[in-house]
Each structure stands twice: as C-alpha cells, then as structure tokens.
N, C-alpha and C positions, 0 to 999 in steps of 0.2 A: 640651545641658543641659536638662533640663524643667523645666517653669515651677514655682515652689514658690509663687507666691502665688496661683494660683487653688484657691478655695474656702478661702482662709486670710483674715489680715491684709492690710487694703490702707490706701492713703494716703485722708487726707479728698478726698471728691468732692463733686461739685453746685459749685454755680457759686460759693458765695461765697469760697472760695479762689481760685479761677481767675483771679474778678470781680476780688479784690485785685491779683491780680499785673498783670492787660491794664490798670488804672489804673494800675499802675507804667509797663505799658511807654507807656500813651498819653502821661505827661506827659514819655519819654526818662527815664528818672530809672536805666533801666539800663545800667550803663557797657559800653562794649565792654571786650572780652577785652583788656588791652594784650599776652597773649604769644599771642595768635593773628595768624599772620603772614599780611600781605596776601595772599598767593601759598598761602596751604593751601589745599589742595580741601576742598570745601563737603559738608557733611554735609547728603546729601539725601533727605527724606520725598516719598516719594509714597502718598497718600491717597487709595482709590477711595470711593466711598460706591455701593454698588448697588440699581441700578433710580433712583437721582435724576436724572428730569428738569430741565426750565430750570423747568417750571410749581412745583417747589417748592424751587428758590435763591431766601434772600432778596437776593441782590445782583443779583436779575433783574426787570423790570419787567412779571414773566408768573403768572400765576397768582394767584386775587384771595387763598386762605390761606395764612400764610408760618411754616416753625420760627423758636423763637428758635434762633440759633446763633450765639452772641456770637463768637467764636472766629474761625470763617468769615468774620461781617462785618468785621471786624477786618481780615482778609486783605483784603478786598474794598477797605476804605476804605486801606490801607496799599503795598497790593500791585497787581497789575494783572489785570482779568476779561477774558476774551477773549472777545468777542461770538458767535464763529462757529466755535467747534469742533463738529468732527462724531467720532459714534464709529461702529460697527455698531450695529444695532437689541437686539442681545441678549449676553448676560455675555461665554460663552465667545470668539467672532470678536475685541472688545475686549482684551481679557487677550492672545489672541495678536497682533493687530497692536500692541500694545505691548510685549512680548517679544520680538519678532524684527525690528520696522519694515517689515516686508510685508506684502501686502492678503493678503486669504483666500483668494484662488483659486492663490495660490502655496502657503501652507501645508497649506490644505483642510479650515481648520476655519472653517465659514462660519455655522454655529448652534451653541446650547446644545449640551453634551456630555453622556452620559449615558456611563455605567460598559463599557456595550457596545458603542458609536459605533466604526464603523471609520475613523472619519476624525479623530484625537488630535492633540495637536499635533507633528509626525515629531520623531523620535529626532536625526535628522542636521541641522535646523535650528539655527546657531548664534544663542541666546538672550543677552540685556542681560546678564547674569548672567556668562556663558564669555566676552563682548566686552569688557569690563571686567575679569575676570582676565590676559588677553591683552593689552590695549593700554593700561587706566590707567596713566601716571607713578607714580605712587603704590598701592602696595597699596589697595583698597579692600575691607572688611569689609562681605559685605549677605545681605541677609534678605528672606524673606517672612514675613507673618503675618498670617491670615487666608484667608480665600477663594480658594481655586487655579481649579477646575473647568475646566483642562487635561487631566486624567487619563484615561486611559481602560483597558481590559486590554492592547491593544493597544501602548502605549509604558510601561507599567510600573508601573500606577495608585498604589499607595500611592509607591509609589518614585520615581516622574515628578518633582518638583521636587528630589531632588539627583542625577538625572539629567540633569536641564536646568542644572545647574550653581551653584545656590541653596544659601548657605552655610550658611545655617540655613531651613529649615523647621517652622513651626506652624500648624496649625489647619484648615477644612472642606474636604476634597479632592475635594468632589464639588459642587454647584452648589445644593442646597437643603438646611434645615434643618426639622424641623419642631418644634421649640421652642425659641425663643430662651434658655431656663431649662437646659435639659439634652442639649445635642449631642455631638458625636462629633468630637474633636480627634485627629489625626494626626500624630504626630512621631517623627523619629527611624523610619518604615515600618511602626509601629502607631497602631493605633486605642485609644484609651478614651472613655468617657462622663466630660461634666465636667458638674456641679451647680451654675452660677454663669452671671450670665448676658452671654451672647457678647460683646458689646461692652465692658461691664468685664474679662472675661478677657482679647481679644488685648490691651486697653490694658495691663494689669499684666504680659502675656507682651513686648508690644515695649522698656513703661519696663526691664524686667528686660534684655532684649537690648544695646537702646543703653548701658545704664552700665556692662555690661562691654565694651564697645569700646576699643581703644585707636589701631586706625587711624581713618581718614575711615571714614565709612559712607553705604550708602543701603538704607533701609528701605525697603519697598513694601508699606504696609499697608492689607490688601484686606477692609475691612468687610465683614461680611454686611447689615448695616442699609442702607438701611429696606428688604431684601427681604422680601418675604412670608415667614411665617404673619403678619400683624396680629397685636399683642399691644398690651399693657401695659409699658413701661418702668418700672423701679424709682423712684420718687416722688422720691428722691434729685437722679437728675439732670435731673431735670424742673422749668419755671415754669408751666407750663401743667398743666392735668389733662382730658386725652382723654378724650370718653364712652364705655363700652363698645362702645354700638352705632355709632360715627364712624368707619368704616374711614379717612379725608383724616387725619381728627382724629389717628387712632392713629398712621397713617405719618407724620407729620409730627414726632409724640413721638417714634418711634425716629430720625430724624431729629436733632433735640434730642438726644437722651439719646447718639449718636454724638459732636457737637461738644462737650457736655459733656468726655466722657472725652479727646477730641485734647485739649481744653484741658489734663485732666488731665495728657497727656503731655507735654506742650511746655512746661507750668508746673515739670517733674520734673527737665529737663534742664539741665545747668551751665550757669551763667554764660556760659561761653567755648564750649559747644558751641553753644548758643541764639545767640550771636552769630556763629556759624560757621552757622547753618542754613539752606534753603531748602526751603519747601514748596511741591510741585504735590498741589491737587485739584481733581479731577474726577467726574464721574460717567459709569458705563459704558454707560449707555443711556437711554430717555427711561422718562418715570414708569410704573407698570400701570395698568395700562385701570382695575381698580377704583378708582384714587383718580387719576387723572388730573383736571385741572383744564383749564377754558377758558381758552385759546382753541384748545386737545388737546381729543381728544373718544378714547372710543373705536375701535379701528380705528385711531386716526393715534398711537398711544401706541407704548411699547416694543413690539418684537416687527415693529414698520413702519418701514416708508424713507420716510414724512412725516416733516417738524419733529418732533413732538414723540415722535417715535422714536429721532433719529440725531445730533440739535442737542444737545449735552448742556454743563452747567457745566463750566467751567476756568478755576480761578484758580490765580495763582502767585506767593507772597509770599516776602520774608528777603533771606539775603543776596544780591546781587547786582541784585537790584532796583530799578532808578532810574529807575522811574514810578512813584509813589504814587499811589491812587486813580483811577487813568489805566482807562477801558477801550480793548478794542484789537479794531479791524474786522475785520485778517489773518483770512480762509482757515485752520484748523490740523486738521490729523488724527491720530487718535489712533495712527497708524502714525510720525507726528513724534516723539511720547513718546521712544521710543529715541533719536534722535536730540539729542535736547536733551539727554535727562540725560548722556549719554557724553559732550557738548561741554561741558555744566559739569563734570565729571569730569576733564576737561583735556586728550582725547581727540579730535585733528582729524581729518579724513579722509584726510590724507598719512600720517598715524601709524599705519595699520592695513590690513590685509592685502585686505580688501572692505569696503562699506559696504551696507547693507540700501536698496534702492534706491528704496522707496518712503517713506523717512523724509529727511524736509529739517527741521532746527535751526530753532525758532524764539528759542534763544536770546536773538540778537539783538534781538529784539523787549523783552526788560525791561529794557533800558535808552535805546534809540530807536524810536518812532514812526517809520511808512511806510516803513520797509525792507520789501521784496516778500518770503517765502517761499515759498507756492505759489499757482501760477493756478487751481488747482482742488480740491475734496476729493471723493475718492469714497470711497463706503461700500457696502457690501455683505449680502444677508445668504443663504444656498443652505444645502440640507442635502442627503442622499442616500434621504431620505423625504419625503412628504408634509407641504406645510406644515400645521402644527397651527391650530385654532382662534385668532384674533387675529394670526397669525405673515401677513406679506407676504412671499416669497422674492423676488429677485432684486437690481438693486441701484439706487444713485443718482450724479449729478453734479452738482455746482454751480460755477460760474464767481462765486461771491458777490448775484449779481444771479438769474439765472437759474438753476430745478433740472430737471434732467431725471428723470424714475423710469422703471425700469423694471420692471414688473411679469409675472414670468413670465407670468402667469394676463391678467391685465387688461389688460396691451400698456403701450406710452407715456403719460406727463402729462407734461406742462410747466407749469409754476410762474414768474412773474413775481415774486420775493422782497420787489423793491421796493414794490409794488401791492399783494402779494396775499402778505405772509409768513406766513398760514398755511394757503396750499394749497389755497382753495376755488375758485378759476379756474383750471380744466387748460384752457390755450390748446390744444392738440389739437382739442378736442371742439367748436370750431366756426371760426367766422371769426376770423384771426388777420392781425397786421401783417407787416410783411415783416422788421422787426427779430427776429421771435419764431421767423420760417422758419428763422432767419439762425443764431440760438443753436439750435434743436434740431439741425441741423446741423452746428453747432458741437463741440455736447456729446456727439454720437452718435458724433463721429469721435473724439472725445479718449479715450470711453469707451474703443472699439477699439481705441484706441492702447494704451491702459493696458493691455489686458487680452491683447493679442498680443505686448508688449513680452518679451525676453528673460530 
C-alpha cells in the first residue's frame, strides 16, 4: 500500500505534543493494556540512526555537544544503555550482520555498497525477515522503512528487500541522498521523487504501517539522519537553531529533528500496543570525520576500526525490561541483533532448523545483570577495491579490556581499553609488559579462530 500522507496532512509535530505525553508516561499515569496477555509477543521497533557515533548520544559521557533528544533520553533513563556494543565501521557490513547474524567475511559484504558492487548481500543467505516467517509461534507482521543500502544489480537491486523476505518495503535503496527535502523513495520495485522531508515521511510511512497491523509486529526503521548532505531541519522539530556555517551544529539538529518524529511515532500508537512495545536503538557506525567530536579525531571516526568508528550507541527500552536506568558493561555485536529480536519473538534455538552462528541473545541481559554473553566482539571492515580516503580495511578484537586492530596497510595496534580507551598507546610500538604479550596473543588466535571457523 503507498503511503498517502507524504506531501499531505500529518499529525502536530515538535515536541510539545510529545513533551505532553512523556509527562504522562513519567508520572505512570498510563495504564497498562488489561486485555494484553502476559504471554503476547512484543511488538518490536528497531531504530537505526545513521552515521551516530557514542561522541553524539546524549546518554553518553563522550563528546562535549549534545542533541536534545528527549525521547532517547527517556529510553536511556527508563530503559538500559549498553556501554560496549561494537558494529562495523560503515552502513552496509552493519545492516547485514544484523540481518543474517554473521560477520562479513561469511556473507561478503565487508563495506558500503554501491548499485555495481559485486559483493550484495547473496541471494541464498537466510535473513531475520525468512527466520521469523519460518520459526515465530506466532505469525509476525514486519517491515522495513527507510534506509536498505543491501542492494546491488547483482542480487536484484530495487527488488532485493522482498527478496530477502521483508513484508513491506519503503524508502532509500541505495546508501546516500542528496537532499534531505527531495529524495527517491522505492516501493512496491519503483522509484519516485517525494517533496517532503525524509525523516517526517518514513515517520508518517511507519505511523501508517503499524495501525494497520493486526498481528505482533517488528518494524526496523532505518533512518537516514544525521547522514550527510548537512542541512537544515524544519524549525518544527527543532529547540535549538543551527548556524548555517556549524557543520557539529547542523548534525546534531538532524539528530534532534529524528528523535522528534520517533516521538512522534511512539506518541501515535494505542494504548495497548505502546504497552506491548519494545525498543532497540542503535547506531550503525561511529560519527564523520567532519563533525566528529573529542575524544575521536579524524581518522579514528566512521569508516575506522578505532573507538570512535566501531563503538557505537545501544539502547533498549519497553516491554520486558527490568533494569531501569541501569547501564550494562557486556561485550555486544551488532551480529547479536538477530539473535535477540527472534528470542523476544519467542523463538529458541531448539525451535529452529539452524541458528546464524555468530549471533548470541543478549536478551537476557534487560532483565539480569552479569550474565556472560560473549567473550569477545569482532568487527570488521574489507572491500574488493582500494580503501577510500578516511576508510581503514581490515578488522578488530576486543576481550573488553584489551583491542587488537588489524590493519591491512599498517599491520597490528594494541590498545589497553582500560588505560588508554581511546587509542593513543599502541603497546606494539615499543616496550610492553608481559600481560600485553599475553592478550596480543590471545586475540590473534581467537581472531583465527573466528575467521577459519566452519
């Protein structure tokens, strides 16, 4: 069905609707659902924001400018932030280790994707979308909207997400836009130009999606914001006002004017669904070089296997939740994603035919402290060209304490996390203790292991 309220009527936006309702929910004043049964599957959002680094969450103690994002901190204070997720350095690798729960060098999409790339996400990889058809108890109703940049000619580019098994598809099928005001929206295996701008359309395309559901659902709504071009957000859903010339300034508004509209959306939703809901978000990689913040510098921004390339936000708020305000140390990779949302989906690993072997449930974690999930995250980032300007190929390890990088070009660093978490002492480069001999060796075998494993 196409969307009938972009470039039409929409609902009041900016925050002081929103503002009204999150004073409702702060003082509880909204009742639970009483005919939502303990035991229904959770209607679940997954939120990307792209290109958000840690340096611009304000539930992060990084980066000295911060959006407002009432909404998110909301999550943050309600819900639980997980100190240590890693994703890949850039969009595409991201998107598929969360589609499939495998690192890249299984699937072989290791960077950004371009319309020509011979290396798509393959045809024959079973996707979150076909595993959930297949093994939910329950029917589940879901969607993308927003941001694909899977596609390629090679696996069936406009056509690639209902090839991959995505109930509904809308919106950018390739990986950049160049005006937030006038892009190229995809549905249904055509293209038009829409006149409205990006981030208020998916919100009115998803509000529109979810109210006609009648089973559970999981949306997975893949902002384009704040990726580049730098603009202007509409005044609306902005408290602040950007200067032209403040590139931090501007990405932080788009930023803003994103949490706005989730507001928007989560403000739209019933009674009884909103009390049925769980939110993950995340962002798919660390900030750009142009507006990255200290204690990132350029070079260790997106596009790199430093911190502030691979380290990215993840919060997880709603139902099921029982740590409030709690943050959480665990280890988590963005190749988990699958893993968790099919176990809230009600989907164990005896229930299903294979399990994607590089995703371990952090489930468990939103509502117990210090349960273990994995001893390590590794990220990745290879293409079948030449890395580009600002781009580092190869990949990373961390044991939580300790990160290994590996740099095609530039050979090994080792990182002390504790001491030195952001990077500026590679034990390599000189005299080192015997515990640091201990972890590089450590981490170079586990690497191998990962990467020769079946």
């Amino acid at each position: 069905m196409p969307l009938t309220a972009i470039g039409m009527e929409r609902a009041p936006s900016g925050a002081l609707c929103f503002l009204a309702w999150l004073i409702v929910m702060s003082f509880g004043l909204v009742a639970p659902a009483a005919a939502q049964e303990a035991s229904a599957p959770p209607n679940i959002l997954l939120v990307i924001a792209d290109d958000m680094g840690l340096d611009a969450s304000p539930c992060r103690d990084v980066g000295a400018r911060k959006p407002t994002m009432r909404l998110l901190e909301h999550m943050c204070a309600e819900g639980i932030v997980f100190d240590n997720a890693y994703a890949a350095p850039s969009c595409s690798p991201t998107r598929a280790t969360i589609m499939t729960g495998r690192y890249g060098f299984r699937t072989g999409v290791g960077a950004a994707l371009g319309r020509g790339s011979p290396n798509g996400l393959p045809l024959d990889e079973t996707t979150l979308f076909q595993f959930l058809d297949r093994h939910a108890p329950q029917p589940y109703a879901h969607a993308v909207i927003g941001k694909w940049h899977l596609a390629t000619d090679g696996n069936g580019w406009l056509e690639h997400p209902r090839v991959a098994g995505v109930g509904y598809y809308a919106g950018v099928i390739s990986g950049v836009i160049e005006d937030y005001h006038r892009w190229p929206r995809t549905f249904d295996g055509e293209t038009t130009e829409v006149d409205r701008y990006i981030t208020s359309a998916l919100t009115d395309e998803a509000i529109e999606w979810v109210r006609a559901q009648e089973n559970p659902w999981f949306l997975w709504l893949a902002h384009v914001a704040p990726h580049l071009p730098l603009h202007q957000p509409p005044a609306e859903l902005l408290q602040s006002d950007p200067a032209p010339g403040d590139p931090t300034g501007q990405y932080l508004a788009a930023l803003e004017a994103l949490d706005s509209e989730l507001g928007r959306l989560v403000e739209s939703l019933s009674p009884a669904v909103r009390e049925n809901l769980i939110v993950i978000f995340i962002g798919d990689n660390g900030s750009p070089n142009q507006t990255v913040q200290a204690p990132f510098s350029r070079g260790k921004a997106k596009g790199s296997l430093f911190e502030g390339g691979v380290r990215v936000p993840l919060v997880v708020w709603g139902r099921g939740v029982g740590r409030r305000g709690e943050s959480e140390a665990a280890l988590v990779n963005s190749t988990d994603l699958f893993a968790t949302i099919v176990e809230l989906a009600g989907i164990e690993p005896s229930d299903a035919d294979f399990w994607p072997e590089h995703s371990i449930s952090f489930a468990s974690l939103l509502l117990q402290a210090g349960i273990g999930t994995r001893d390590y995250a590794y990220v990745e980032h290879f293409s079948d060209g030449a890395a580009r300007r600002g781009n580092q190929f190869g990949w990373a390890i961390t044991d939580g304490r300790y990160k290994l990088i590996h740099d095609n070009r530039a050979g090994d660093m080792l990182f002390d996390l504790d001491a030195d978490p952001w990077e500026e002492d590679d034990l390599l480069a000189g005299s080192r203790a015997d515990d640091a001999d201990d972890a590089y060796e450590r981490l170079a075998a586990q690497a191998f292991d990962i990467r020769r494993s079946p």
